[in-house]
N, C-alpha and C positions, 0 to 999 in steps of 0.2 A: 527489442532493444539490441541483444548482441548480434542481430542477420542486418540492422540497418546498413543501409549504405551510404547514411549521411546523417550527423549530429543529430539536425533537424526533426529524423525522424524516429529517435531513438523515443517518444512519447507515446504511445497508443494513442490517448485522448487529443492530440495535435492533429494527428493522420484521423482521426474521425472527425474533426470538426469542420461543420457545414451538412454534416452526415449526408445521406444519401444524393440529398437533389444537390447542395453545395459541388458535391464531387460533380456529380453527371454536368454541372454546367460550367465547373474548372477546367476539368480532364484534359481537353486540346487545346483550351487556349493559356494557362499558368502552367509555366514550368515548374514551378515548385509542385504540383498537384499532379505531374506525368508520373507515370507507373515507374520503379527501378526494371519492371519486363514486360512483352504484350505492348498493345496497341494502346495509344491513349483515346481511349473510350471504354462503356463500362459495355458489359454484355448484357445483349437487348434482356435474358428471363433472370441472369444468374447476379449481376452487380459488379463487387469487385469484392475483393479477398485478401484480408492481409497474414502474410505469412510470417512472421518473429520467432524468437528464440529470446528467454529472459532468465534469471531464477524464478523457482517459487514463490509466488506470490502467496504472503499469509494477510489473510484478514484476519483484525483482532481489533475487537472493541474492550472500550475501557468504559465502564457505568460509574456515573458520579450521584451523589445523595444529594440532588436537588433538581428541582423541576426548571431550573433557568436554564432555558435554551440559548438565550446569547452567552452566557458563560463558556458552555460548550461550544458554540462557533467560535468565542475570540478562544480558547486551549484549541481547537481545529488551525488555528490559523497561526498561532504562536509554533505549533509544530510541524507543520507541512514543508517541505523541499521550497515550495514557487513562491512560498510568502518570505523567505530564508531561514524556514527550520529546519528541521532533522532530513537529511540526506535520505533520498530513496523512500519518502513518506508521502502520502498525501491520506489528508484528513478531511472529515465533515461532523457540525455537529448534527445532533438527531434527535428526536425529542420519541419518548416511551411512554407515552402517552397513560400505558396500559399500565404499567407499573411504577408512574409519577414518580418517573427521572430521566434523566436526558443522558446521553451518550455521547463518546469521541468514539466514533467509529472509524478505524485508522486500514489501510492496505500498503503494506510493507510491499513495495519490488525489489529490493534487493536485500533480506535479513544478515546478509552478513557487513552492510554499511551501516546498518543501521538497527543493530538487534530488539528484540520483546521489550529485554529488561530495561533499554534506554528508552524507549517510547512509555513505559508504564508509568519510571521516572520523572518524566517531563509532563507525562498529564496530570500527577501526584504532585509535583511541586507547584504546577500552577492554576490547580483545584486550592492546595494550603491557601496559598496566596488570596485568593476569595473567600476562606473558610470555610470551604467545602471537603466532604472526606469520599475518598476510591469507594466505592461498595461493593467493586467485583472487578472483572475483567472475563471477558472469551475469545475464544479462539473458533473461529465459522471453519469448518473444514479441515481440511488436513495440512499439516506441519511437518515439516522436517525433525526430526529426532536432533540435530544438532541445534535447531532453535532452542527447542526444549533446554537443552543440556547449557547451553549460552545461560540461560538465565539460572537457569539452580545452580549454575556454579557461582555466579553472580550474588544470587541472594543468601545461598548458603554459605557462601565467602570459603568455599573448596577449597582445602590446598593440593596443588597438586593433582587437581584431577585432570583425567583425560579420558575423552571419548573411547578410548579401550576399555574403561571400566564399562561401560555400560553393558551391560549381559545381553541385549538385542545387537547389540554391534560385534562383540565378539561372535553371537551364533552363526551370523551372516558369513564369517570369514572361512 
């Protein structure tokens, strides 16, 4: 996102699409599909390699109390960036088969356009909306401590707090 050298390619999933043979039979002849460095061609054992720089990506899924799968694709698609929802989102429904309920499985690229607690929000209000209720939420991985802090100040309606309070951030200093 932020090493791009043109709008274009500020996507991950843009710059892979066609995936491997796409590229090998682009590469010399679309300009759009020539390297920003190197030859346009891919290496005969190795491929090609994309190099970026972005924020931390969080994944965070949001479980809803019902087994409707299209439920969860049309909230996937109510709040994803390309469809015009939430800035810096892209979403899929998913179906849990194993725990008979479905999922908005959400990957945040940029948490601070678009925080936890406003993605939990938009899935919460349009589960209501079908009268369905949240039944959990997780977080796959590792998080930034100020995502965290975003949302409990959020939900705990803080006043006044700040990231200095937090006893991990002060040790660090």
């Amino acid at each position: 996102m932020a090493a791009a050298t043109r709008p274009e390619r500020k996507a991950l999933p843009d710059l892979r699409k066609g995936e491997y043979e796409g590229l090998k039979a682009e590469i010399a002849t679309n300009p759009e599909r020539k390297p920003d460095a190197g030859p346009s061609k891919l290496h005969p054992k190795a491929g090609a390699t994309i190099v970026g720089a972005r924020p931390p990506l969080i994944a965070y899924n949001v479980n809803l109390g019902t087994k409707d799968l299209a439920l969860a694709k049309r909230i996937a698609k109510t709040i994803r960036e390309r469809d015009g929802g939430l800035p810096a989102v892209r979403a899929l429904g998913m179906d849990l088969k194993d725990r008979g309920l479905v999922q908005v499985s959400v990957n945040l690229v940029d948490y601070r356009r678009t925080p936890i607690h406003a993605v939990f929000e938009a899935v919460r209000n349009e589960a209501q909306k079908a009268g369905v209720e949240v039944v959990g939420s997780e977080i796959v991985g590792l998080v930034p401590l100020d995502a965290i802090a975003q949302a409990a100040d959020r939900f705990l309606k803080l006043e006044k707090f700040t990231n200095d309070q937090i006893l991990e951030t002060r040790l660090v200093e």
